[in-house]
C-alpha positions as CSV (number, residue, x, y, z in Angstrom):
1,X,99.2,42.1,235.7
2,X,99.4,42.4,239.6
3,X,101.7,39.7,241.4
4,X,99.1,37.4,243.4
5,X,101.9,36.9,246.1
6,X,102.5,39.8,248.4
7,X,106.3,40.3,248.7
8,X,106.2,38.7,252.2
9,X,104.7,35.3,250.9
10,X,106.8,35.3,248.0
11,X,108.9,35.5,250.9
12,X,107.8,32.5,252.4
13,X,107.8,30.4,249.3
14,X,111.2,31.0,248.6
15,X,112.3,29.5,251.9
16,X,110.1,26.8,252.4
17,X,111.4,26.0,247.9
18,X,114.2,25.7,249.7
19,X,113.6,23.5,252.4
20,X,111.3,21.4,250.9
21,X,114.2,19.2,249.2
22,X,115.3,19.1,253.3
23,X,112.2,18.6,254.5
24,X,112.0,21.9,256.7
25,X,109.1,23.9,256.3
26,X,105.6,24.5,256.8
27,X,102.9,26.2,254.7
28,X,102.2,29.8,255.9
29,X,98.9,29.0,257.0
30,X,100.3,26.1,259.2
31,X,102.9,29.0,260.7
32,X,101.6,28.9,264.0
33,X,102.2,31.1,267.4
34,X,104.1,28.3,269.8
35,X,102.6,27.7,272.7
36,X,104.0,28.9,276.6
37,X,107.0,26.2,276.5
38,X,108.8,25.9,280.1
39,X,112.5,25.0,280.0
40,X,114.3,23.5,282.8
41,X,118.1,24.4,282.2
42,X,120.6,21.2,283.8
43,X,120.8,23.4,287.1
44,X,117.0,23.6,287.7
45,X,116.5,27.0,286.6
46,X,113.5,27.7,284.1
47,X,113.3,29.9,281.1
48,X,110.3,29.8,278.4
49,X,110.4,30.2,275.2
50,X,108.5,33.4,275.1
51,X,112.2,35.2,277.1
52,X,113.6,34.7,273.2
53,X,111.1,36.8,271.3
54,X,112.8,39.4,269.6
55,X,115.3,36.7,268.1
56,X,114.8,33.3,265.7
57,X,115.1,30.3,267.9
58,X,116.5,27.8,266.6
59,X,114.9,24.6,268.9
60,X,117.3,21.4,268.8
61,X,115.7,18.1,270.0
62,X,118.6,15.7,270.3
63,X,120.0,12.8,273.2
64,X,123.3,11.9,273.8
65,X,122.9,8.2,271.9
66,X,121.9,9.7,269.2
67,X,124.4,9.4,266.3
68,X,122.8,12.2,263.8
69,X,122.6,14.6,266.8
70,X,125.9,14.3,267.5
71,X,127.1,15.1,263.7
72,X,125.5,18.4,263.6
73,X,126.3,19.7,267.0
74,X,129.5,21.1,265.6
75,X,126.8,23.3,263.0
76,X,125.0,24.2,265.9
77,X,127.4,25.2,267.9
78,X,128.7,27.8,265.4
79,X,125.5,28.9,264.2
80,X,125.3,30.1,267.6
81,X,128.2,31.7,268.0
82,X,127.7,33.3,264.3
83,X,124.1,34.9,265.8
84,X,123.6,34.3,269.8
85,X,124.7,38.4,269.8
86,X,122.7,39.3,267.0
87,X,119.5,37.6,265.8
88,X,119.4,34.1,266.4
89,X,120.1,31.9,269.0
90,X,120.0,27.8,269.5
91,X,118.2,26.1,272.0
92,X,119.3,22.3,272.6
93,X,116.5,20.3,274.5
94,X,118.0,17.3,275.9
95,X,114.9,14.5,274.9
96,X,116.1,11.9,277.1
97,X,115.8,10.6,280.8
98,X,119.3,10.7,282.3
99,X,120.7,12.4,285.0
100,X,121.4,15.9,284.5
101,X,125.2,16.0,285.7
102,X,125.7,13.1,282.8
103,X,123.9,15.6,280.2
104,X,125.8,18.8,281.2
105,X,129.7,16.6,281.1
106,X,128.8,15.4,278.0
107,X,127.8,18.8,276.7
108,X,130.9,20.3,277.8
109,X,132.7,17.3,276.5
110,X,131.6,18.3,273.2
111,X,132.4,22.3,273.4
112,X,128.4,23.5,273.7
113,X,128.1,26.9,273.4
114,X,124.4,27.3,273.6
115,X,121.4,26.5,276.2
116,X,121.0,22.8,277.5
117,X,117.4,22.1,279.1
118,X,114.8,20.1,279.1
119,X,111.2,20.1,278.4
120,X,109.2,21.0,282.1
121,X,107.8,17.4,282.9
122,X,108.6,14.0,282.1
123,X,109.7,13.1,278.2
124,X,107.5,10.0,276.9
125,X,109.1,9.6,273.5
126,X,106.1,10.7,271.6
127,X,104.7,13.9,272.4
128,X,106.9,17.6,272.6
129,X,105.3,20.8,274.0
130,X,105.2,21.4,269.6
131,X,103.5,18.2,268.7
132,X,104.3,14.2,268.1
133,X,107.8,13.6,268.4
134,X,108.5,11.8,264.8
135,X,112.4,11.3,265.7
136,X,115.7,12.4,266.8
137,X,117.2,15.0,265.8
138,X,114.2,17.6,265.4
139,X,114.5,20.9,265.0
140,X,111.8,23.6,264.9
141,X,112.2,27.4,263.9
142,X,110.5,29.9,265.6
143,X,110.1,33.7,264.1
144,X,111.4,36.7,266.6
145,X,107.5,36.9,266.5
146,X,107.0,34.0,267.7
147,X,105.8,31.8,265.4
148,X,106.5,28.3,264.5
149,X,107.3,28.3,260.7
150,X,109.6,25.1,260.5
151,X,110.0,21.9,261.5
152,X,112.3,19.5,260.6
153,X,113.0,15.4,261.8
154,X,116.7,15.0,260.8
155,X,119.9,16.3,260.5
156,X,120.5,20.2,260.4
157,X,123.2,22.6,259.5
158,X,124.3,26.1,259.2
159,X,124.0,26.8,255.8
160,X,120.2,25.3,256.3
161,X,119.3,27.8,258.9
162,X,121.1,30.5,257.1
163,X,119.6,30.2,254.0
164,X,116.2,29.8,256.0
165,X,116.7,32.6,257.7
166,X,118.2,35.1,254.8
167,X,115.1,34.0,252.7
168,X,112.3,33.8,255.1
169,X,112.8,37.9,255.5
């Protein structure tokens, strides 16, 4: 009897098996192409999301008073440095109102190796450029396609977005 999955969902399922225990995944027909997102790095300078295509993004919602964002920076950070020259790369979207300069020391303070910017416009608390905000820290995972195909309100780490990765494929 034929195999009702094609290998690519089967794909899919595995991963978002997975992640369902960590609550990061969507269902393939909620896989979604992001939308134009404008970042504004802590110099001024903009980027959008679209400049990353080619690579998994790895999107990082976090502030600096937030406790569980600050435990999995260290993940992040070598994630990053595991991928930025290969396939990945992280993306860390400051989600708070505070002056940039404060931002950028405390992101060298804590040995960031990846992008800091923010959101183009004014953060409300509730709404991202991806959706409602449900909480800090949020991470969403974007294909080198371009589409959304994760989401997650909590803690990350490495092994997470490996595994994500390696099985998504």
């Amino acid at each position: 009897m034929k195999s009702l999955f094609s290998a690519s969902r089967r794909h899919f399922l595995l991963a978002a098996t997975l992640f369902a225990s960590a609550g990061l995944f969507m269902t393939p027909s909620q896989a979604q192409e992001t939308p134009e997102i404008t970042f504004i790095d802590l110099d001024g300078k903009s980027s959008k999301l679209s400049d990353y295509r080619g690579k998994w993004v790895v999107v990082n919602l976090w502030a600096t008073w937030c406790p569980p964002c600050l435990k999995e920076i260290p993940d992040l950070v070598m994630f990053h440095e595991d991928h930025a020259k290969k396939d990945a790369i992280v993306i860390g979207v400051n989600y708070e109102d505070i002056d940039p300069q404060k931002v950028k020391n405390f992101a060298e303070s804590q040995l960031v190796n990846y992008p800091i910017v923010r959101f183009e416009g004014k953060v409300d608390g509730r709404t991202t450029p991806f959706g409602k905000l449900q909480g800090l820290p949020t991470t969403y995972m974007i294909t080198p396609e371009g589409k959304i195909v994760a989401a997650r309100t909590g803690m990350v780490d490495g092994k997470m977005l490996e595994d994500f990765i390696n099985n998504y494929q």
